[in-house]
C-alpha positions as CSV (number, residue, x, y, z in Angstrom):
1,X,101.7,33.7,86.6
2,X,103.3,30.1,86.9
3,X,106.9,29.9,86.5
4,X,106.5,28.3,83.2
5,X,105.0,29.3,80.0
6,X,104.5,28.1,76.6
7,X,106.1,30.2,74.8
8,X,107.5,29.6,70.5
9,X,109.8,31.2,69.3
10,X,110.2,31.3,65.6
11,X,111.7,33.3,62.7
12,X,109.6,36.9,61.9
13,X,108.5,36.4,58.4
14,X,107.1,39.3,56.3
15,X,103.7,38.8,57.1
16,X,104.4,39.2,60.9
17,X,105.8,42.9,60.3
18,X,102.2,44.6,61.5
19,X,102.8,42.3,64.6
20,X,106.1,43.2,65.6
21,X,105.7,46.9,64.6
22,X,102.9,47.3,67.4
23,X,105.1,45.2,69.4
24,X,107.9,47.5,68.6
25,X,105.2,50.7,70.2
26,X,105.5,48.6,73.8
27,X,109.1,48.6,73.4
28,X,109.5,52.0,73.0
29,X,106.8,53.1,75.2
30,X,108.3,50.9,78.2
31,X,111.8,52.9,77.3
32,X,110.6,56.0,77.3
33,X,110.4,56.4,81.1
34,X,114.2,56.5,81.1
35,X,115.8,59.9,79.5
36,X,118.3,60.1,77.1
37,X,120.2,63.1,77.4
38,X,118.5,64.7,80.2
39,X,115.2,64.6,77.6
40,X,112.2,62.3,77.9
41,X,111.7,59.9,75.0
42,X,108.5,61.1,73.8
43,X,106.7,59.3,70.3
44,X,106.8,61.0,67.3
45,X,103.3,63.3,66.4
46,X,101.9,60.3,65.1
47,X,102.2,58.7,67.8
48,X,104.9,56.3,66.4
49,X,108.1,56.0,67.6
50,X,111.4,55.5,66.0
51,X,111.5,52.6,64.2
52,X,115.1,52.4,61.7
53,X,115.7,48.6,63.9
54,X,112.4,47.9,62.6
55,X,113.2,48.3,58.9
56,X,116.5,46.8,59.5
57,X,115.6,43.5,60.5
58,X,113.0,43.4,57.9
59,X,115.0,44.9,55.4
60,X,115.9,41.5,53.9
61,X,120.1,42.4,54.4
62,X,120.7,38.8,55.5
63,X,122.9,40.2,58.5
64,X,119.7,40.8,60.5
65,X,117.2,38.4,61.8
66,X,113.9,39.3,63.5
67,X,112.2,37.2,66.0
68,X,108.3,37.0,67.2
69,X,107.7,35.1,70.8
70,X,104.1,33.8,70.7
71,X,102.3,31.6,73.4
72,X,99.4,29.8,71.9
73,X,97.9,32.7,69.0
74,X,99.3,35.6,71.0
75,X,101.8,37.7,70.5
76,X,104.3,37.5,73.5
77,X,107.9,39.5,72.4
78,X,110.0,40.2,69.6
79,X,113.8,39.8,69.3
80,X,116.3,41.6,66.7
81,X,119.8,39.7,65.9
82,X,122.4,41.8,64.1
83,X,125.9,40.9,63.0
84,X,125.1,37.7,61.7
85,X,127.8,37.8,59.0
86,X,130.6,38.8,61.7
87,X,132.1,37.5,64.5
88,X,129.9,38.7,66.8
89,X,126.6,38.3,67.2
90,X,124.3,41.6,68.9
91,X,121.0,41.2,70.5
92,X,120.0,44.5,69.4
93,X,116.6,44.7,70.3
94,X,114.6,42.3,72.7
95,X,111.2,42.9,74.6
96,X,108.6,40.7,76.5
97,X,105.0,42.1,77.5
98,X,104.8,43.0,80.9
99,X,102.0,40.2,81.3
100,X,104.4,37.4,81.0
101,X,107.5,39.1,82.5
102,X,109.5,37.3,85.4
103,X,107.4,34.2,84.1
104,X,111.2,32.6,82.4
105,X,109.7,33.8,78.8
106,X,112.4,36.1,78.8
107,X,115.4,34.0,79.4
108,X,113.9,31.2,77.2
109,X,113.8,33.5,74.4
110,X,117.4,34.5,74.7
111,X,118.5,31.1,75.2
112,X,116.4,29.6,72.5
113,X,117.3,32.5,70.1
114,X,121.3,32.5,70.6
115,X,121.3,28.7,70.5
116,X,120.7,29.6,66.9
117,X,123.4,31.0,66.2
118,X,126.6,29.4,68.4
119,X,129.5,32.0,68.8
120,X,130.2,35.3,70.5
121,X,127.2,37.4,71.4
122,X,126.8,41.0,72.9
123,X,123.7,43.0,74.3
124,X,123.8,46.7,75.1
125,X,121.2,48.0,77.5
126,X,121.2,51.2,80.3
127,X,122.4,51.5,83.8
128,X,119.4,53.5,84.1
129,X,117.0,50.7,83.6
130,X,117.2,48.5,86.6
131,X,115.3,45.8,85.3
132,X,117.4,45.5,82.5
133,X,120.5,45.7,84.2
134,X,119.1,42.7,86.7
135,X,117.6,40.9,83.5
136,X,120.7,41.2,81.7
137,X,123.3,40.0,84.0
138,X,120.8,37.0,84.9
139,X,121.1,35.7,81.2
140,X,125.0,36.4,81.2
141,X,125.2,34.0,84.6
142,X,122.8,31.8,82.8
143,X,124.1,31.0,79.3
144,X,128.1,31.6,80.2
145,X,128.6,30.7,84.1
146,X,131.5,32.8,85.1
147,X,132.5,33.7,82.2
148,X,130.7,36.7,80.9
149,X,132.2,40.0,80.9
150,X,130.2,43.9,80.9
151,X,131.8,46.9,80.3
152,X,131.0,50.7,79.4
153,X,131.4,52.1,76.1
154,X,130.4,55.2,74.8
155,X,127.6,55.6,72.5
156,X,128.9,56.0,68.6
157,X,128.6,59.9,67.8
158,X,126.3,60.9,71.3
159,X,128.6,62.0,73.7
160,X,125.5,64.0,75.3
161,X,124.4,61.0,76.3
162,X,125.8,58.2,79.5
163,X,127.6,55.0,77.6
164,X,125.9,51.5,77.0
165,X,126.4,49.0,79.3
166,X,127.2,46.1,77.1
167,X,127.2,42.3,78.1
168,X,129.3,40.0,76.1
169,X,129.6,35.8,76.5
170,X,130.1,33.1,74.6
171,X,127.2,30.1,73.7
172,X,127.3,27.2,71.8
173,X,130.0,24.7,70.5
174,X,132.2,27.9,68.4
């Protein structure tokens, strides 16, 4: 893989639902190596997997925003913003396929996608995904040099399970 891909990055539109949702089956798949409360993620018997973030950001709110990553006619990664009425922008869901990981596809995306929308940002992920936690920190360093913060927070009614770790920085001209 060259250090440098192609990659778009556009707005989700209704018609790319059926993309993202098998998209959304990568996602959860990848994740479900790493328990949550001591129990394996495992799909649902139809083979689906939870998918409430789905319907959110194509639930036409107008405080979510979905996001499909495409290089050429191919589907490369999704992203899900949240909080785009507030103060604070989340990155609440974010995936690249494995065959263009460690490629820069990832950090474009995140840069491209919070240049968007300027302000305060925060993504969550696991200490117990390490690739994550490297990823994470990486686009911290790269979109607010020294001035990112991470912390631990409990996860809202889940006490069975290990806290977020969230990252939080500020982009753009806000």
């Amino acid at each position: 893989m060259t250090s440098f891909m192609a990659v778009h990055i556009r707005p989700a539109t209704p018609a790319d639902r059926p993309t993202v949702e098998r998209l959304w089956l990568m996602f959860r798949h990848d994740l479900s190596e790493f328990e949550t409360g001591g129990k394996p993620q495992l799909p649902n018997p139809d083979g689906t997997f939870r998918s409430e973030r789905v319907d959110a950001a194509f639930g036409g709110s107008g405080d979510w925003a979905p996001y499909l990553f495409t290089s050429g006619e191919r589907p490369v990664g999704f992203a899900f913003v949240r909080g785009l009425s507030g103060p604070t922008r989340v990155l609440n869901s974010f995936f690249v396929v494995r065959g263009v990981r460690r490629a820069g596809v990832g950090l474009g995306a995140v840069r491209e996608v919070v240049r968007r929308y300027p302000g305060d940002w925060e993504v969550a992920f696991q200490d117990a995904n390490p690739g994550a936690v490297r990823f994470w920190r990486r686009v911290g360093e790269a979109l607010a040099p020294g001035e990112w913060s991470e912390e631990r927070r409990p996860v809202p009614g889940r006490a069975d399970l290990p806290p977020d770790v969230w990252i939080s920085f500020r982009y753009g001209g806000c």
